[in-house]
N, C-alpha and C positions, 0 to 999 in steps of 0.2 A: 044454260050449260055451266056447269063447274067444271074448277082445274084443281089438280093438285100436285107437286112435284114432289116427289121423295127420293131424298139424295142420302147414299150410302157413300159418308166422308170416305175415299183413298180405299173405295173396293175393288177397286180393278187395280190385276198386275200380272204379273208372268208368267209362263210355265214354268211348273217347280218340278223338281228331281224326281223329289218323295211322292209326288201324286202323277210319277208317269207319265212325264208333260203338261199333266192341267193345272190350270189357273184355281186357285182358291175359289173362285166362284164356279167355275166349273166341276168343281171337286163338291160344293156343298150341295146339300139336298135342299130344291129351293122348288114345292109345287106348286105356292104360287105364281112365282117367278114363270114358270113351266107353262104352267095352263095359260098365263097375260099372252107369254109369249107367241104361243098360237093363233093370239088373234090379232096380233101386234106390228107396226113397221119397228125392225129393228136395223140398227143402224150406228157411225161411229160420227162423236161428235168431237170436236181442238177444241176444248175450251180454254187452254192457254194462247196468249195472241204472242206471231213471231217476236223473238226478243226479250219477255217478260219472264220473269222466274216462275216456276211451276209450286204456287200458292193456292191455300183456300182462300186465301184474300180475293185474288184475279180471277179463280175459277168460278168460286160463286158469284162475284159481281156478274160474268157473263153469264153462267146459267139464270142470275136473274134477269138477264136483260139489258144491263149497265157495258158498255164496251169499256174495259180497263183502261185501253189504250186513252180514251176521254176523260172518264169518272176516278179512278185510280190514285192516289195521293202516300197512301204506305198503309201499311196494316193495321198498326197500333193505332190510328186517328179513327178507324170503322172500329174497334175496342172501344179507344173512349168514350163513342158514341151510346154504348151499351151500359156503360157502368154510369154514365150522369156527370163525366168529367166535362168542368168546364175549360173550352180553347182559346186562345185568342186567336188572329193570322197568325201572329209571329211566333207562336208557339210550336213545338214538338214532341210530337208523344210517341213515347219507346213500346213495344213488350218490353216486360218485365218476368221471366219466368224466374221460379224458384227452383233449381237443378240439383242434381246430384253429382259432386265430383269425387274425385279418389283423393283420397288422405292425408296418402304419405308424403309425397312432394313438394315441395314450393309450387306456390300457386299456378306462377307461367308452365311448369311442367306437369301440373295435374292433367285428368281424363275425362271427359262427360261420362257417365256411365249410364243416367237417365235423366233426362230433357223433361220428366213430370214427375221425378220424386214418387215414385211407387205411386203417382195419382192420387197426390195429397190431397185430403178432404180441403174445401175451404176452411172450416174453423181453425183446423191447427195453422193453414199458410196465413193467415192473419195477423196468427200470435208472434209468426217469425217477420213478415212483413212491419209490425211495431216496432218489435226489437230493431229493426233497419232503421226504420223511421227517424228512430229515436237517437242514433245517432249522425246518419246520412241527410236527411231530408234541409234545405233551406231555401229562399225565396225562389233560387233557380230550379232548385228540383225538388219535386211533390212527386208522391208515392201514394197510388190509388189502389185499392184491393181489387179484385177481380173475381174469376172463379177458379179453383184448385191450383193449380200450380201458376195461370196464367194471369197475372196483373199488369197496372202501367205502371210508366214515370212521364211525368209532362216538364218538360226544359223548355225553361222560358225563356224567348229569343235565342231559339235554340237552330242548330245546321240540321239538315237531313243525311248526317254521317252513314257513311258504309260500315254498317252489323251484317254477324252470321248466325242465322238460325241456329240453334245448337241440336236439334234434331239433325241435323246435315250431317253433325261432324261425331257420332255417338263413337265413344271406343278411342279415339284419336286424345293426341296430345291437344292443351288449349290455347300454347302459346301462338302460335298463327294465326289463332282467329278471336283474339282479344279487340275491343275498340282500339281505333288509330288516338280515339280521343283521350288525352289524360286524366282527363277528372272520371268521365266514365270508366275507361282502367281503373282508376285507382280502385271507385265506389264497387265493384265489383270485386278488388282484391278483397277489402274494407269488408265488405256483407261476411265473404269466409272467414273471416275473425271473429265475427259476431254473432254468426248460425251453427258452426261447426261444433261447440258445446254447447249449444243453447241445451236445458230441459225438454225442450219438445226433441229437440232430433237424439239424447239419448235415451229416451224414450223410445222414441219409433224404431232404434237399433236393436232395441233389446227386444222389442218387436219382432225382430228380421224385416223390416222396413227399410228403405234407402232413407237416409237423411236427405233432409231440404237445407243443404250448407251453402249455396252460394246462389245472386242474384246473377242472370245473363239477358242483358240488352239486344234487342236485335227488331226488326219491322219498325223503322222509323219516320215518320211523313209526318204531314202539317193537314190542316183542319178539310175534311172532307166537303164536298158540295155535290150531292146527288138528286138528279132528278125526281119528284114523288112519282113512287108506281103509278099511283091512279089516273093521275094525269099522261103519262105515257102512253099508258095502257086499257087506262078507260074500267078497269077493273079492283077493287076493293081485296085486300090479299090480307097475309095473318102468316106469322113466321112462328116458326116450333122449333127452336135447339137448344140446347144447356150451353154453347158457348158463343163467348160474347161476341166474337167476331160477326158470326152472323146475325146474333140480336143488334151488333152497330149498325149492317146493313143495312137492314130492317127502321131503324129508329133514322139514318140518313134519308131512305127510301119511302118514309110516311106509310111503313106499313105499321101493322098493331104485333106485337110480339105476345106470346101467350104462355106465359110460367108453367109450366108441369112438374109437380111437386115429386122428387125423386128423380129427376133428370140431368144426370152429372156431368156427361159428356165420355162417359168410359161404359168395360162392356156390362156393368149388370146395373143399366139405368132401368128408367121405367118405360120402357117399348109401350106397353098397352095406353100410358095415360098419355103419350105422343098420339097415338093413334086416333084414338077418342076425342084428342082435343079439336085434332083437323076435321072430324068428322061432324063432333057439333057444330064448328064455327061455319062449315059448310052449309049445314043446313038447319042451323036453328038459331044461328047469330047472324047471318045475312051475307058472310065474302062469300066472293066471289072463287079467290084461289088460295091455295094453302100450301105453306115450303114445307115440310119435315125434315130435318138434318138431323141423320146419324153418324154423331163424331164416330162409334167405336171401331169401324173398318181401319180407320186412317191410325188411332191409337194403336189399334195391336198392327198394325204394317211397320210402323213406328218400334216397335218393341220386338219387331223380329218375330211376334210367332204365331207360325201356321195355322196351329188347331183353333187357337183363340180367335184368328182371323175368319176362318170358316165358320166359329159359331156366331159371329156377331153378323155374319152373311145370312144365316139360318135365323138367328132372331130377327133383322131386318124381315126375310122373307114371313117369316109364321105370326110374330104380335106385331108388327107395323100395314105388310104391302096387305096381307091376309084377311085382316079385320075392318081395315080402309076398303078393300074391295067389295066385302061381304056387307058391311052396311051402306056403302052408297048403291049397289045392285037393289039392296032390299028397300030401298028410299022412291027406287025410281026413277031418279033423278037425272037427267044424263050429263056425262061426265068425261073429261078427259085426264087421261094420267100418262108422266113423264117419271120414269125409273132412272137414274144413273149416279155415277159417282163424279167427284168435279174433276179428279183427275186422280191418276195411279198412284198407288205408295206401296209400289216392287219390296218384297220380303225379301229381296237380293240387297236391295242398296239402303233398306228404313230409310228411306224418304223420298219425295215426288218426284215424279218425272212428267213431264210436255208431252207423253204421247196421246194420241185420241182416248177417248173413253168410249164405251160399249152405250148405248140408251136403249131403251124400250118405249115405246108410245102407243097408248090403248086407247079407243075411243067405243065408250058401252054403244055409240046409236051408230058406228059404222065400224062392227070387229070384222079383221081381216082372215085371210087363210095362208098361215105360214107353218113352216116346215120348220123353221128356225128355232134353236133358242137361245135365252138371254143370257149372253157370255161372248170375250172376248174374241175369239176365235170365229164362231157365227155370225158376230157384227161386220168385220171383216167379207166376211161370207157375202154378205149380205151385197152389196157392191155399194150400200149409201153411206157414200162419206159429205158429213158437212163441215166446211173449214171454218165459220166462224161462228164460235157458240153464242156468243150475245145474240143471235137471230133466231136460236131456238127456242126463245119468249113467244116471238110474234106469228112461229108455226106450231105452238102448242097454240095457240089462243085464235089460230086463223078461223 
């Protein structure tokens, strides 16, 4: 038996106005989606545990298996683990994103306006990342590159201070939600002096691009210690996403992470070479189970918009769930497959919320007869609700 879990980041969220009540997933044309769901338990899964902020971080730990409440340390440390940054204990490592603010202002009064900088390529956030370096960086704090807007800092003998995501607070004033710490304040006024004319960001303006002017810290924790999948679980896995977070996962977890050339984390990555790659390594490299994360649900939830929300529903459904399904039916093989998102990101609020999420669960040697389909409203429907997602490892794999 194979497994495969494909996770659509922040697909699940509300009923919206503009589509008459339905949910963006309900609203997208999704036949594969459709046809699984027929044969499918469908069902609502907490993958946020009481009390914990509603994260990719917490939510995929538990969709893999890892109860956060145990394994959980801060966000930035499951990064680290992806880019090759070296930890000590006593270390701390921040995110590091590269943001967009407004201009005009003194800094404590500027705005976020975009938390990923028009989803700057890597190459250019590197150039601006130097320019930091070059003059912020010293024994206490090191500056690691990451992918597109998201990088670290690792502070040495550093606290686990209280940051705020800057996706939380889009549109809003910054001064509230600046570090309580001084040297982080300041190195953060500090980067917008140093980004705000760079060449690259007038460049990108005359682009009609957001400039990448200022650093914002936030997800900060101390060196991770996760169980190996294999050992847990008895089963041999392989992780597929363009961001780090879940490749640090992966790299804590002893699983093998797998590069897809073209896979950025936003919406027009490479769906088909995600696809392919879970499908080889299923059956012609030996795992046993394979993650797929598509960041771009959670991106355009993040960015407020609908339509772009819907089609990265629809490209999940047609080059990822579509061709996964159609080559392991054609292999033989039999298989079990888990659909969900790790938690909502509401086009009301751009950014997470705690409530359950919707799943689908197919099994090719025992399809079911349901009436149901995969969306939020019918999950509900559906009467199964499971409260702790970390346990839905061990009922995919029963």
């Amino acid at each position: 038996m194979k497994y495969v879990i494909i996770l659509g980041d922040g697909m699940a969220d509300e009923p919206v106005e503009q589509l008459q009540g339905k949910t963006p997933l309900e609203a997208a044309v999704t036949p594969a989606m459709d046809e699984l769901a027929a044969k499918s338990e469908i069902g609502l899964l907490h993958t946020i545990p009481e009390g914990m902020k509603p994260g990719s971080d917490t939510a995929n730990l538990a969709v893999l298996g890892y109860d956060p409440k145990k394994y959980y340390t801060g966000r930035s440390p499951l990064e680290a683990l992806s880019i090759g940054v070296p930890m000590e204990d006593t270390d701390v490592a921040l995110r590091c994103n590269i943001v967009t603010l407004t201009e005009e202002e003194p800094y404590e009064q500027k705005k976020i306006i975009d938390h990923s900088s028009s989803e700057i390529e890597t190459e250019e956030a590197g150039i601006l990342l130097n320019a930091v370096r070059a003059e912020l960086e010293s024994e206490d704090y090191r500056f690691y590159l990451g992918t597109s807007y998201r990088h670290c800092t690792i502070w040495k003998n550093g606290s686990v201070v209280p940051l705020t995501p800057p996706h939380d607070h889009l549109g809003e004033m910054i001064r509230a939600y600046l570090p309580e710490d001084e040297i982080l304040r300041d190195m953060q006024k500090r980067s917008y002096e140093i980004l705000a004319n760079h060449p690259v960001n007038l460049e990108r303006k005359a682009k009609g691009l957001n400039p990448a002017n200022s650093l914002w810290f936030w997800g900060a924790g101390t060196k991770p210690m996760l169980s190996p999948f294999e050992e847990l679980y008895g089963k041999k896995g392989v992780m597929i996403s363009a961001v780090d977070l879940l490749k640090g996962i992966a790299v804590g977890a002893g699983m093998r992470n797998i590069h897809v050339a073209g896979a950025n984390g936003g919406l027009h990555t490479n769906y088909e070479g995600k696809a392919q790659a879970a499908v080889d390594a299923l059956l012609k490299e030996g795992a046993d189970f394979a993650y797929i994360h598509l960041e771009a649900p959670d991106e355009m939830g993040h960015q407020g918009s609908l339509e772009r929300k819907i089609q990265a529903i629809e490209n999940l459904d047609s080059r990822i769930i579509r061709p996964v399904k159609e080559q392991m039916d054609a292999s033989g093989e039999p298989y079990r497959m888990l659909i969900l998102p790790d938690h909502p990101t509401p086009l009301r609020i751009r950014t997470h919320s705690s409530d359950p999420v919707p799943y689908l669960l197919y099994d090719s040697t025992r399809p079911l007869e349901s009436k149901l389909l995969y969306n939020e409203k019918d999950a509900k429907v559906s009467g199964i609700y499971r409260e702790h997602g970390h346990e839905m490892m061990r009922y995919l794999l029963r």
